[in-house]
CHARMM-style PDB file with segment names, atoms N, HN, CA, C and O in Angstrom:
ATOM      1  N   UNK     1      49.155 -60.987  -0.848  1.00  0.00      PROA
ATOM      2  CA  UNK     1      49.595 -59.979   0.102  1.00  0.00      PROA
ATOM      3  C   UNK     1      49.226 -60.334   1.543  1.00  0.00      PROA
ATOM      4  O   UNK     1      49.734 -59.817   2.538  1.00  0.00      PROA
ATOM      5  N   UNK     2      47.950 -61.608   1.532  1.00  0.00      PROA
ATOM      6  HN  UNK     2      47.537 -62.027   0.723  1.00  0.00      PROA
ATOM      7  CA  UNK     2      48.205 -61.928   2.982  1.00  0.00      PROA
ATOM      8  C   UNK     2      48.913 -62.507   3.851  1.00  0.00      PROA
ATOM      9  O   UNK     2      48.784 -62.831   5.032  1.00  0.00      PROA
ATOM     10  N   UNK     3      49.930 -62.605   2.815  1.00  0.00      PROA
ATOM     11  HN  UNK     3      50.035 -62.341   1.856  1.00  0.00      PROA
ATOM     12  CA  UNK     3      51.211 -63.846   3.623  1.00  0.00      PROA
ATOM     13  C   UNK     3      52.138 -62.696   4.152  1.00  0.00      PROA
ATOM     14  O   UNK     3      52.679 -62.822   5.251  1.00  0.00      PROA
ATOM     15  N   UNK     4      52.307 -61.704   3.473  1.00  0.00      PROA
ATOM     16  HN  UNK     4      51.868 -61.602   2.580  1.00  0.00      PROA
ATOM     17  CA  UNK     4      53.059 -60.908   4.023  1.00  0.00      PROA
ATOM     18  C   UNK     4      52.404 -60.048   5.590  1.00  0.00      PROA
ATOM     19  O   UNK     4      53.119 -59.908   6.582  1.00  0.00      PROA
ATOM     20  N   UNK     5      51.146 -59.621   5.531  1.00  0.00      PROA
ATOM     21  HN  UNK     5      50.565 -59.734   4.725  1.00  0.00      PROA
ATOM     22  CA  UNK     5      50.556 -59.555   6.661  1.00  0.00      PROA
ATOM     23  C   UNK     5      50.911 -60.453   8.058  1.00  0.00      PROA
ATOM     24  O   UNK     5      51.211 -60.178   9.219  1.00  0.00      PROA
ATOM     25  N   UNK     6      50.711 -61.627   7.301  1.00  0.00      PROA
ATOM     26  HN  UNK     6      50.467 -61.850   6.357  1.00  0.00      PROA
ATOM     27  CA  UNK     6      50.984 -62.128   8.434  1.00  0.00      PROA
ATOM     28  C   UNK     6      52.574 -62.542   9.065  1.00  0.00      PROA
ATOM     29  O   UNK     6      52.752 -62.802  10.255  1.00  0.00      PROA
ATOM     30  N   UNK     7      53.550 -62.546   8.140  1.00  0.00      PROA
ATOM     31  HN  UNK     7      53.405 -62.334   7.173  1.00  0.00      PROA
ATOM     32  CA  UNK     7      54.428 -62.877   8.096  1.00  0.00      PROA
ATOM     33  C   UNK     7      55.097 -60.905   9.347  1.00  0.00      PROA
ATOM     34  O   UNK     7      55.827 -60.885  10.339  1.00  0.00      PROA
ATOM     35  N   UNK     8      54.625 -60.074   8.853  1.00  0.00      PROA
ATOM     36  HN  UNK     8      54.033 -60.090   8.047  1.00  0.00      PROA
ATOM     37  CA  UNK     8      54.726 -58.966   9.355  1.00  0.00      PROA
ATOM     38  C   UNK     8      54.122 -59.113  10.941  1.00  0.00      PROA
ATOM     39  O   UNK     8      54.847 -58.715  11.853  1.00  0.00      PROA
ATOM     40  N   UNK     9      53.207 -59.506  11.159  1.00  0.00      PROA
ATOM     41  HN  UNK     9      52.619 -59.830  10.418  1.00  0.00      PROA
ATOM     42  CA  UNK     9      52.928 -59.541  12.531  1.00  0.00      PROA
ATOM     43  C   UNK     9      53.637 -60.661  13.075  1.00  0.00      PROA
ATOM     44  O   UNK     9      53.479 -60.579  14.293  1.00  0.00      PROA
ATOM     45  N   UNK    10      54.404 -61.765  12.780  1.00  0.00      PROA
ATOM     46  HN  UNK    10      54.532 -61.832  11.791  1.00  0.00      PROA
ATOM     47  CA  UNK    10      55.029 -62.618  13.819  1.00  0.00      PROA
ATOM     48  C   UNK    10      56.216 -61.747  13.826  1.00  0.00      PROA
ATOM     49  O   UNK    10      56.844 -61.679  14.882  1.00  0.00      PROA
ATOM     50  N   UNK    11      56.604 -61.097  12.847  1.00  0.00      PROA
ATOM     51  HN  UNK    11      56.094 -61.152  11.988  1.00  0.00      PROA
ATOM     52  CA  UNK    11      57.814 -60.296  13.180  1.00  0.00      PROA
ATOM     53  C   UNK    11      57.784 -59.671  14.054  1.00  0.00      PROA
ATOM     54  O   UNK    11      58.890 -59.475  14.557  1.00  0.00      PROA
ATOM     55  N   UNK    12      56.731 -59.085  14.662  1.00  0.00      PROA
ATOM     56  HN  UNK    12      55.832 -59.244  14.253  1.00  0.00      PROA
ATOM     57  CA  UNK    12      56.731 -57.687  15.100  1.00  0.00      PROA
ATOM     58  C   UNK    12      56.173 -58.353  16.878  1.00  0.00      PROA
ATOM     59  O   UNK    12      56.647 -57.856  17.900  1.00  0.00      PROA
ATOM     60  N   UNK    13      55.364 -59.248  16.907  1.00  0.00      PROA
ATOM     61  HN  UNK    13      54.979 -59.651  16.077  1.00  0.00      PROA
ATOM     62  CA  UNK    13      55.490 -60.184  18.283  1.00  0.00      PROA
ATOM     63  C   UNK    13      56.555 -60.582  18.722  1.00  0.00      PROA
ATOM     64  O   UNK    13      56.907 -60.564  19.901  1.00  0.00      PROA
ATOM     65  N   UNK    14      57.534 -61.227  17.208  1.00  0.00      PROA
ATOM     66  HN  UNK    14      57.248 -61.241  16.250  1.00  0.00      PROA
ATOM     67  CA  UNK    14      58.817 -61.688  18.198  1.00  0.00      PROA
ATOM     68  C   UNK    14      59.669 -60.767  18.387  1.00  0.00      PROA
ATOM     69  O   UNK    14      60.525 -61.227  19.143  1.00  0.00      PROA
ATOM     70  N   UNK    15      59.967 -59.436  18.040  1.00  0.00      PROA
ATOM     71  HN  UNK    15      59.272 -59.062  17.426  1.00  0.00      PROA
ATOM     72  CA  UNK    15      60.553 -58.618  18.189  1.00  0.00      PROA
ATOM     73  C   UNK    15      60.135 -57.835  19.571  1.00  0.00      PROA
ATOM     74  O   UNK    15      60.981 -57.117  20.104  1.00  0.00      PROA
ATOM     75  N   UNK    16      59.219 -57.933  19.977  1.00  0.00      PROA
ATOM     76  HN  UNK    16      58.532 -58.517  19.544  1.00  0.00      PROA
ATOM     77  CA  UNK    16      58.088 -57.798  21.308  1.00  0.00      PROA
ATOM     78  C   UNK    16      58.676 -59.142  22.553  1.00  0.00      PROA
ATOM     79  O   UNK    16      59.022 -59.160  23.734  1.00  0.00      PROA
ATOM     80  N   UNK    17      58.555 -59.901  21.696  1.00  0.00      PROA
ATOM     81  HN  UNK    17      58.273 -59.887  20.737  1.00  0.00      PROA
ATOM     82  CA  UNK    17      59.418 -60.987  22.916  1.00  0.00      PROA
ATOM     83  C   UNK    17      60.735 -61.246  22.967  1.00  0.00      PROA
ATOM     84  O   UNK    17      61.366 -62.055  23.647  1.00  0.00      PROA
ATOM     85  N   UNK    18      61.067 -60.471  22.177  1.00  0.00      PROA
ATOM     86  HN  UNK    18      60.554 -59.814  21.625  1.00  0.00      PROA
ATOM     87  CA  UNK    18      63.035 -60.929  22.246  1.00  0.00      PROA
ATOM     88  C   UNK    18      63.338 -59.234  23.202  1.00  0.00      PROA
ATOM     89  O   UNK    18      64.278 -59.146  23.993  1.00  0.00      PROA
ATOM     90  N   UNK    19      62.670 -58.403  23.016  1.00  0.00      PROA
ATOM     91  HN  UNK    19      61.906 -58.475  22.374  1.00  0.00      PROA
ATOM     92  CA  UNK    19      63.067 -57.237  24.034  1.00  0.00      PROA
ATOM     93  C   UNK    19      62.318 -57.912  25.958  1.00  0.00      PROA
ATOM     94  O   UNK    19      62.809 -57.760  27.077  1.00  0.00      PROA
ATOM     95  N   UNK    20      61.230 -58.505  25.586  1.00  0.00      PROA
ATOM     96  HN  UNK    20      60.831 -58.628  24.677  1.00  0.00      PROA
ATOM     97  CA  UNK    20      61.104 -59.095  26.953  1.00  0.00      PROA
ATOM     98  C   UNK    20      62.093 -59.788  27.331  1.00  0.00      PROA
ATOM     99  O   UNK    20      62.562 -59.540  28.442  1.00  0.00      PROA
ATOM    100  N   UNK    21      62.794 -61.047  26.355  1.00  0.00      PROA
ATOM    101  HN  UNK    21      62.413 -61.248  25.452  1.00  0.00      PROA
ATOM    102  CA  UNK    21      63.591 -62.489  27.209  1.00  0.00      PROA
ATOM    103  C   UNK    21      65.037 -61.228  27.113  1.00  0.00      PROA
ATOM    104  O   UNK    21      66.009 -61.954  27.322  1.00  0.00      PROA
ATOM    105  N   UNK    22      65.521 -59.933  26.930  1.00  0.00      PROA
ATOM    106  HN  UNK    22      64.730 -59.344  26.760  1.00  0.00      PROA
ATOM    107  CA  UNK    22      66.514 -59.464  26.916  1.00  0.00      PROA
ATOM    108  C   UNK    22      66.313 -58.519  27.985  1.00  0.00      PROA
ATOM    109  O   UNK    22      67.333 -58.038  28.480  1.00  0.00      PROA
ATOM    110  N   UNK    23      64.906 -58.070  28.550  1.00  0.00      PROA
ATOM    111  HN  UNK    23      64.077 -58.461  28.149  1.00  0.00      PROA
ATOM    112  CA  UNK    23      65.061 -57.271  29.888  1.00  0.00      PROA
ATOM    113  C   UNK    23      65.205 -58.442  30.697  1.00  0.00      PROA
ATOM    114  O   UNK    23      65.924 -58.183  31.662  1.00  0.00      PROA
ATOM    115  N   UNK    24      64.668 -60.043  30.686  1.00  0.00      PROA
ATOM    116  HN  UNK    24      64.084 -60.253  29.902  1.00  0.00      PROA
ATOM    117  CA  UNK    24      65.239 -60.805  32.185  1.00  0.00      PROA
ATOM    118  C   UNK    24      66.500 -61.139  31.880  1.00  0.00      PROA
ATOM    119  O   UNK    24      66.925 -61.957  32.696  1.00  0.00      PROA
ATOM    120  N   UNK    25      67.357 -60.827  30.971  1.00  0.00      PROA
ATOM    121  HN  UNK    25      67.012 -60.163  30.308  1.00  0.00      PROA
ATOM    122  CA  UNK    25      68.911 -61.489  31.071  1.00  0.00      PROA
ATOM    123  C   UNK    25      69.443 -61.224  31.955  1.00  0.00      PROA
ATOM    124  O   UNK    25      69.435 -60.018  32.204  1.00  0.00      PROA
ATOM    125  N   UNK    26      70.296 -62.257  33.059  1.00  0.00      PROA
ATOM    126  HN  UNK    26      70.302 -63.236  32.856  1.00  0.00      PROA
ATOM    127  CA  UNK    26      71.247 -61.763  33.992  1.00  0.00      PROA
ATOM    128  C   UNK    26      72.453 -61.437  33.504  1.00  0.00      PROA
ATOM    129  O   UNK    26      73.281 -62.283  33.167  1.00  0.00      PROA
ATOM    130  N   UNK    27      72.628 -60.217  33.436  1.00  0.00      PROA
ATOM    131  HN  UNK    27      71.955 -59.529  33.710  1.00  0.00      PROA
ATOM    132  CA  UNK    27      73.773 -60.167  32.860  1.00  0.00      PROA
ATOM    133  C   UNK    27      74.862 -59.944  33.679  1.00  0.00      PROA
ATOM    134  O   UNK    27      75.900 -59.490  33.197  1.00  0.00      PROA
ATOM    135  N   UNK    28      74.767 -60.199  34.837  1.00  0.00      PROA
ATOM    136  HN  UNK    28      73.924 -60.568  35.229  1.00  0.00      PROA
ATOM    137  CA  UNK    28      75.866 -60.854  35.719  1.00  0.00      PROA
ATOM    138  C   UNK    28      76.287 -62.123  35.867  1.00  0.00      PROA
ATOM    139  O   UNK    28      77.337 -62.601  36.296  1.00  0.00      PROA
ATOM    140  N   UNK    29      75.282 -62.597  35.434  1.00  0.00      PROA
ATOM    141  HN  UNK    29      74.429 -62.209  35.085  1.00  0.00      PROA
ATOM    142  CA  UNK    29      75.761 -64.077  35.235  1.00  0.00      PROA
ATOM    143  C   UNK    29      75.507 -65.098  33.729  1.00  0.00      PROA
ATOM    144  O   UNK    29      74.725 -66.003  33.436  1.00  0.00      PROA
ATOM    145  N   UNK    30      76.944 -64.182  32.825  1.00  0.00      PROA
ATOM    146  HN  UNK    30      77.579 -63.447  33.064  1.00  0.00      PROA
ATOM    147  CA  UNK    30      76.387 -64.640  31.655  1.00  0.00      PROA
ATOM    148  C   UNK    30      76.598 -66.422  31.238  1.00  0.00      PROA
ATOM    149  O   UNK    30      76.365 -66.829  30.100  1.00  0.00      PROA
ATOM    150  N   UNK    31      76.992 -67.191  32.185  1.00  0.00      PROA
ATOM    151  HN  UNK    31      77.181 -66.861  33.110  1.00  0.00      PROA
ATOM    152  CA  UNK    31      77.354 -68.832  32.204  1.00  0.00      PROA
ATOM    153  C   UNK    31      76.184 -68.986  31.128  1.00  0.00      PROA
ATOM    154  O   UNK    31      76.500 -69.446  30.031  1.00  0.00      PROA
ATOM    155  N   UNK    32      75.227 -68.733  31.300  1.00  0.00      PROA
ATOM    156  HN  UNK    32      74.970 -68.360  32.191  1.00  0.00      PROA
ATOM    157  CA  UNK    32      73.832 -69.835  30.402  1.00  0.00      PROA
ATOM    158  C   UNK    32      73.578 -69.153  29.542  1.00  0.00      PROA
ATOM    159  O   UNK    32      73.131 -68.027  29.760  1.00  0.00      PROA
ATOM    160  N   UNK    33      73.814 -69.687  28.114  1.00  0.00      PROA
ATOM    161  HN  UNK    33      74.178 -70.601  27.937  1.00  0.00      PROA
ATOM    162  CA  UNK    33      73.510 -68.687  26.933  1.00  0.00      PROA
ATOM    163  C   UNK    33      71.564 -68.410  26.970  1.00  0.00      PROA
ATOM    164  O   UNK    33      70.784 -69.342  27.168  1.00  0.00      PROA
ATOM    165  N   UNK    34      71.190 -67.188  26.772  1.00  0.00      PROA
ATOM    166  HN  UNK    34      71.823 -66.431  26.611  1.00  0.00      PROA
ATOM    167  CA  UNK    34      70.147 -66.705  26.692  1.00  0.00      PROA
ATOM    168  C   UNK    34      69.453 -67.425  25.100  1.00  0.00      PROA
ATOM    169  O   UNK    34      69.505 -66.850  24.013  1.00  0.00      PROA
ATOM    170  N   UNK    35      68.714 -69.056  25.401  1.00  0.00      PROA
ATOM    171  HN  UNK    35      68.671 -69.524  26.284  1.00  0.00      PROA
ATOM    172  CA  UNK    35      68.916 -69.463  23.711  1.00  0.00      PROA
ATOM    173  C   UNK    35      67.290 -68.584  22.924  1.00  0.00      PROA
ATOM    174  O   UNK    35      66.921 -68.502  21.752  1.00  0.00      PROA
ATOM    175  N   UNK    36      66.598 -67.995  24.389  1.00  0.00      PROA
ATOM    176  HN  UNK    36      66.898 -68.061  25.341  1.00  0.00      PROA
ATOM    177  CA  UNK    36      65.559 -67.804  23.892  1.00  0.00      PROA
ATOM    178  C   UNK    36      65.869 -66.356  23.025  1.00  0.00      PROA
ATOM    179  O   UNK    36      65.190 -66.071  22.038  1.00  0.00      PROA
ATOM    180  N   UNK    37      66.873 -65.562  23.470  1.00  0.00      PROA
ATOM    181  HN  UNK    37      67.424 -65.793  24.271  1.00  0.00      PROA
ATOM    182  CA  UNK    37      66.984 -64.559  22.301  1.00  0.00      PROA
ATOM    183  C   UNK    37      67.795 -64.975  20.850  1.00  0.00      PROA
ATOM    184  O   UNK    37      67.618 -64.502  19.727  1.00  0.00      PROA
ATOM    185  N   UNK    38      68.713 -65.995  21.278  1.00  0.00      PROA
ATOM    186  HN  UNK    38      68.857 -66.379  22.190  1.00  0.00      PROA
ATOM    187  CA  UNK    38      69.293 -66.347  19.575  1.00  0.00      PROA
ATOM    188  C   UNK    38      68.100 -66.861  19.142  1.00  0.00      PROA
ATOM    189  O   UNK    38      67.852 -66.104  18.204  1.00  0.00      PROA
ATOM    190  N   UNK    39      66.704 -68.072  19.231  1.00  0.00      PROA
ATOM    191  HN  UNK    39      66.906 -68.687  19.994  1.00  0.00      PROA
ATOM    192  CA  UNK    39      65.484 -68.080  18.856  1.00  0.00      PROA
ATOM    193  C   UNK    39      65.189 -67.421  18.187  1.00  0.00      PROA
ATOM    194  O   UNK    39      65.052 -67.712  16.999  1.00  0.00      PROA
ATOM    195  N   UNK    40      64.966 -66.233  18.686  1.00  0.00      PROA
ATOM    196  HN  UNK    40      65.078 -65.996  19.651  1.00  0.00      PROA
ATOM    197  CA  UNK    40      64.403 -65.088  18.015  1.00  0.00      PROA
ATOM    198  C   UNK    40      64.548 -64.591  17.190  1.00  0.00      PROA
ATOM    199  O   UNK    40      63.782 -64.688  16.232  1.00  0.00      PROA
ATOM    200  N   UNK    41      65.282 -64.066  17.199  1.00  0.00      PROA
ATOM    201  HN  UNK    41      65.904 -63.988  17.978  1.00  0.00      PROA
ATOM    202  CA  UNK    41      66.828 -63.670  16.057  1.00  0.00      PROA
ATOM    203  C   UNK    41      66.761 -64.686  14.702  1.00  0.00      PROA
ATOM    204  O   UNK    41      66.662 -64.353  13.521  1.00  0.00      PROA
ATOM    205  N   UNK    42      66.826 -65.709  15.144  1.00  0.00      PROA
ATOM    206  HN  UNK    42      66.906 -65.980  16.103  1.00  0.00      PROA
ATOM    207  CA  UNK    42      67.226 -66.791  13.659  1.00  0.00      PROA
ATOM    208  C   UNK    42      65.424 -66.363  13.428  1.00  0.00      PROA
ATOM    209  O   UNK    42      65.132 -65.636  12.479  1.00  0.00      PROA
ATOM    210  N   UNK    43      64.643 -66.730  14.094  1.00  0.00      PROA
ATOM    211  HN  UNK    43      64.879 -67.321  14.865  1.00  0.00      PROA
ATOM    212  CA  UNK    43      62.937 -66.682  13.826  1.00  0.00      PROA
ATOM    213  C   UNK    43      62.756 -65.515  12.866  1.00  0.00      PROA
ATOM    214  O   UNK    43      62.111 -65.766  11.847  1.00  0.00      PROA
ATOM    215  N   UNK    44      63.406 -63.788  13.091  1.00  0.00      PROA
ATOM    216  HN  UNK    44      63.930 -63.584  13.919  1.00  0.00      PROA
ATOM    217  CA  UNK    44      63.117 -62.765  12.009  1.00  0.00      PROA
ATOM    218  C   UNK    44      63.614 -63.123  11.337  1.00  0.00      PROA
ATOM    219  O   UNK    44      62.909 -63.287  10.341  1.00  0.00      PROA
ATOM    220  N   UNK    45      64.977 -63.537  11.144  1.00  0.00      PROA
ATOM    221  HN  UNK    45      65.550 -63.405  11.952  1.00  0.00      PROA
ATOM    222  CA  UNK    45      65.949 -63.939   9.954  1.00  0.00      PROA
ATOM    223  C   UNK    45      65.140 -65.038   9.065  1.00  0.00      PROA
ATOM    224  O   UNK    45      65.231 -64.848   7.852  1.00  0.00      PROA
ATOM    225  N   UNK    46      64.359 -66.163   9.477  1.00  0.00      PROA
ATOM    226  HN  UNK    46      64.286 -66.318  10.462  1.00  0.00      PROA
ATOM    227  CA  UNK    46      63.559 -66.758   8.492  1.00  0.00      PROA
ATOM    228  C   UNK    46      62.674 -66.170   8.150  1.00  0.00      PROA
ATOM    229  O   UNK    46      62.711 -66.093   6.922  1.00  0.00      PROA
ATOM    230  N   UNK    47      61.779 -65.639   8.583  1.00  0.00      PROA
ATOM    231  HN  UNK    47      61.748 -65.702   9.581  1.00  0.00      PROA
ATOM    232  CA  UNK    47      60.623 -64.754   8.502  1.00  0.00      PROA
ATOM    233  C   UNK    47      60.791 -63.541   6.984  1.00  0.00      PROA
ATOM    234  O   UNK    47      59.927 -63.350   6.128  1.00  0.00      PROA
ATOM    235  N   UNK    48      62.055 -62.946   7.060  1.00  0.00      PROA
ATOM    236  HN  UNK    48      62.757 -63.102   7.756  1.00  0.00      PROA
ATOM    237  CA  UNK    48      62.369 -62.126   6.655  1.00  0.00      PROA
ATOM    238  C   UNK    48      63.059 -62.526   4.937  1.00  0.00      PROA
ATOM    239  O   UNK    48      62.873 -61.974   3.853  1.00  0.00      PROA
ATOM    240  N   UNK    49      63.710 -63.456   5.249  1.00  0.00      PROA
ATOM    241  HN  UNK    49      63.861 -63.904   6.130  1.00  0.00      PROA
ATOM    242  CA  UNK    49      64.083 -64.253   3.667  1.00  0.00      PROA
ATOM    243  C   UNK    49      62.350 -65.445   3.361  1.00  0.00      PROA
ATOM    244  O   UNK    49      61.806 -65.723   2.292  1.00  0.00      PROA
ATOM    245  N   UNK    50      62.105 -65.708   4.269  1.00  0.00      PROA
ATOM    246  HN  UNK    50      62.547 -65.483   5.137  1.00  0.00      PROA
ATOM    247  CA  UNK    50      60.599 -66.194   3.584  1.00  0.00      PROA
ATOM    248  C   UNK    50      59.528 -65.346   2.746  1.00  0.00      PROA
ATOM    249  O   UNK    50      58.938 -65.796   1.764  1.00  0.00      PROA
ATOM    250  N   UNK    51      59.314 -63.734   3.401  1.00  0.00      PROA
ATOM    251  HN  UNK    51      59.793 -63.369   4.199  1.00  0.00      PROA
ATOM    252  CA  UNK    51      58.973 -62.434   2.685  1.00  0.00      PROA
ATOM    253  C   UNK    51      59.708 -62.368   1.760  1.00  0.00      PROA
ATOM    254  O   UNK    51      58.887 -62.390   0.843  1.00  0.00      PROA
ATOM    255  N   UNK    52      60.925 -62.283   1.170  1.00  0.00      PROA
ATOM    256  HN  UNK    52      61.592 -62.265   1.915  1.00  0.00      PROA
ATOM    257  CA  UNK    52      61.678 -61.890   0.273  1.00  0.00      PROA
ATOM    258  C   UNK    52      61.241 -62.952  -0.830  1.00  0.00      PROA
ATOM    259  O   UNK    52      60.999 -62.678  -2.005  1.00  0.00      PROA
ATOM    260  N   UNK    53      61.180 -64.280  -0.215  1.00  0.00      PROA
ATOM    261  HN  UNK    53      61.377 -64.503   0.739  1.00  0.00      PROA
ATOM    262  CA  UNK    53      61.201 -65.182  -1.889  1.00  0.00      PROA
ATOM    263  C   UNK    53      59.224 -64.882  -1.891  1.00  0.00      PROA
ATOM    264  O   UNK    53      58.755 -64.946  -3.028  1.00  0.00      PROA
ATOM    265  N   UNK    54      58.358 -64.638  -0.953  1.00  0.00      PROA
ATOM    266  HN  UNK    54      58.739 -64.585  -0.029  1.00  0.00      PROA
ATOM    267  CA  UNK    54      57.319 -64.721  -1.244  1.00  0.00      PROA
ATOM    268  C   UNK    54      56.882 -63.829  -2.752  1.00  0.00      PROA
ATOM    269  O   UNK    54      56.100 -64.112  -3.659  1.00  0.00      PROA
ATOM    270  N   UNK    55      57.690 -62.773  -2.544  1.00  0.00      PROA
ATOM    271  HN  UNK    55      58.326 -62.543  -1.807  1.00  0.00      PROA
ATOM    272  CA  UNK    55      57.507 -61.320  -3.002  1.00  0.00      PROA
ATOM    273  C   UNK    55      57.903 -61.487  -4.615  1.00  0.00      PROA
ATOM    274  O   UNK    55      57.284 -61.303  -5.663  1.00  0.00      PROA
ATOM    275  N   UNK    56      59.532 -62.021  -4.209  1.00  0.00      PROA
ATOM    276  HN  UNK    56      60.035 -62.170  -3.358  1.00  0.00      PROA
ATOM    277  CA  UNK    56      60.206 -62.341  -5.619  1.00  0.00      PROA
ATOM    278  C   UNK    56      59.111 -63.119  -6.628  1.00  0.00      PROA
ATOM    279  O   UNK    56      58.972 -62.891  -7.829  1.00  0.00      PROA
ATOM    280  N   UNK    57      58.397 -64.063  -5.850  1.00  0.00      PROA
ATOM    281  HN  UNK    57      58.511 -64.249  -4.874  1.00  0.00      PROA
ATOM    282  CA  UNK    57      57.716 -64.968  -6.537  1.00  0.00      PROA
ATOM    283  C   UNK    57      56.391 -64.530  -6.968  1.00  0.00      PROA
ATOM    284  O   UNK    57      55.713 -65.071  -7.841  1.00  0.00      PROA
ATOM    285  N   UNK    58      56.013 -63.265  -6.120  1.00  0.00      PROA
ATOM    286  HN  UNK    58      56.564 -62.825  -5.410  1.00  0.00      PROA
ATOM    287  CA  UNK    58      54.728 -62.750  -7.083  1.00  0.00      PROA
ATOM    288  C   UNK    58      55.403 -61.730  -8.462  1.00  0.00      PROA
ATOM    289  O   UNK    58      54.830 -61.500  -9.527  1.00  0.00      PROA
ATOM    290  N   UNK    59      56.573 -61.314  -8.093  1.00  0.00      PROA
ATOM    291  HN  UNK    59      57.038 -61.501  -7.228  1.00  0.00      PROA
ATOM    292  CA  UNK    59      56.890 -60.539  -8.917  1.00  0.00      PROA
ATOM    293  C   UNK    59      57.438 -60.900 -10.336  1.00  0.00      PROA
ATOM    294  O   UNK    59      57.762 -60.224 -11.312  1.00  0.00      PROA
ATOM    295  N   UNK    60      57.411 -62.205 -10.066  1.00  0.00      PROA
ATOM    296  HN  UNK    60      57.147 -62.754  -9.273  1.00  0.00      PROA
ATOM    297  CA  UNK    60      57.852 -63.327 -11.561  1.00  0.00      PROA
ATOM    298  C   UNK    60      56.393 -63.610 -12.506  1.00  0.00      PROA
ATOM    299  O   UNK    60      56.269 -63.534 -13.728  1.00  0.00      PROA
ATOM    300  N   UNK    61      55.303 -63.981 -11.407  1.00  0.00      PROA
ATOM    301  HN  UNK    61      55.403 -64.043 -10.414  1.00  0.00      PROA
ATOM    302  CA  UNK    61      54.507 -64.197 -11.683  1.00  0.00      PROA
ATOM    303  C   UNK    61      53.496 -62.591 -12.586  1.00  0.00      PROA
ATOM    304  O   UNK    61      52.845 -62.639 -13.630  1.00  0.00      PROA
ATOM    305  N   UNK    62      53.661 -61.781 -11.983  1.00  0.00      PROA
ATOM    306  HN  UNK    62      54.190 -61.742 -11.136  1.00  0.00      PROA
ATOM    307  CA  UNK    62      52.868 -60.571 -12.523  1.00  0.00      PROA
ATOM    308  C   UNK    62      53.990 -60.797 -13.891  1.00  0.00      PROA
ATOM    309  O   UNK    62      53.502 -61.558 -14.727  1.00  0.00      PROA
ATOM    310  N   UNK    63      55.407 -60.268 -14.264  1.00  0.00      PROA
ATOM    311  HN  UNK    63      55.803 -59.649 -13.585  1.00  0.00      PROA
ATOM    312  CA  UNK    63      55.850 -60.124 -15.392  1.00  0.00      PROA
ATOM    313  C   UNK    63      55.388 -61.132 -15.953  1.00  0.00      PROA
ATOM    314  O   UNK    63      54.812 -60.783 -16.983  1.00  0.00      PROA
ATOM    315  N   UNK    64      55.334 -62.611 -15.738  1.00  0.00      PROA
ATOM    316  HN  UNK    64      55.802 -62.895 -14.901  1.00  0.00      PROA
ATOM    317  CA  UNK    64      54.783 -63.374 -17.129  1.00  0.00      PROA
ATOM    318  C   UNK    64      53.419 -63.295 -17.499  1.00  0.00      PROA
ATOM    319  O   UNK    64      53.026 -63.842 -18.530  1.00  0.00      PROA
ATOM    320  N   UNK    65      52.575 -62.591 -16.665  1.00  0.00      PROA
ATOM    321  HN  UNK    65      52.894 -62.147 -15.828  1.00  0.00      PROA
ATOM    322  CA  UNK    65      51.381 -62.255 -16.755  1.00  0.00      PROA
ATOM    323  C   UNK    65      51.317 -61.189 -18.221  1.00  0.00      PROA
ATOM    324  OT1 UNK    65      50.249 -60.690 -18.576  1.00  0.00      PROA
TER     325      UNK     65
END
C-alpha cells in the first residue's frame, strides 16, 4: 500500500503543477505548444494505469493466498 501512497502524492504535485504551467499560458499567443502541460497529463495517465496494475496485482496475489 506504499506504492500507492506514493504514487498518490506525485499525482496530486503534478496536478499542482499542471494548474501552475496553465495559469502562465499565453493564450494569445497559442504558436508554441504548452509541452509542459501535455507532460503532465501523459505523467497522471501513467501514474494512474501504474496504480491500477499495482492493485490488480495485489489482488491476484491475496486470492491465491
Amino acid at each position: 500500500m506504499k506504492k500507492t501512497y506514493f504514487i498518490y502524492l506525485i499525482i496530486i504535485g503534478n496536478i499542482v503543477l499542471m494548474i501552475y504551467n496553465i495559469s502562465k499560458v499565453d493564450f494569445d499567443n497559442l504558436q508554441e505548444i504548452p509541452f509542459s502541460i501535455i507532460s503532465n497529463v501523459i505523467l497522471i495517465i501513467a501514474m494512474i494505469i501504474t496504480m491500477l496494475v499495482i492493485m490488480r496485482d495485489a489482488e491476484k496475489n491475496n486470492n491465491q493466498n
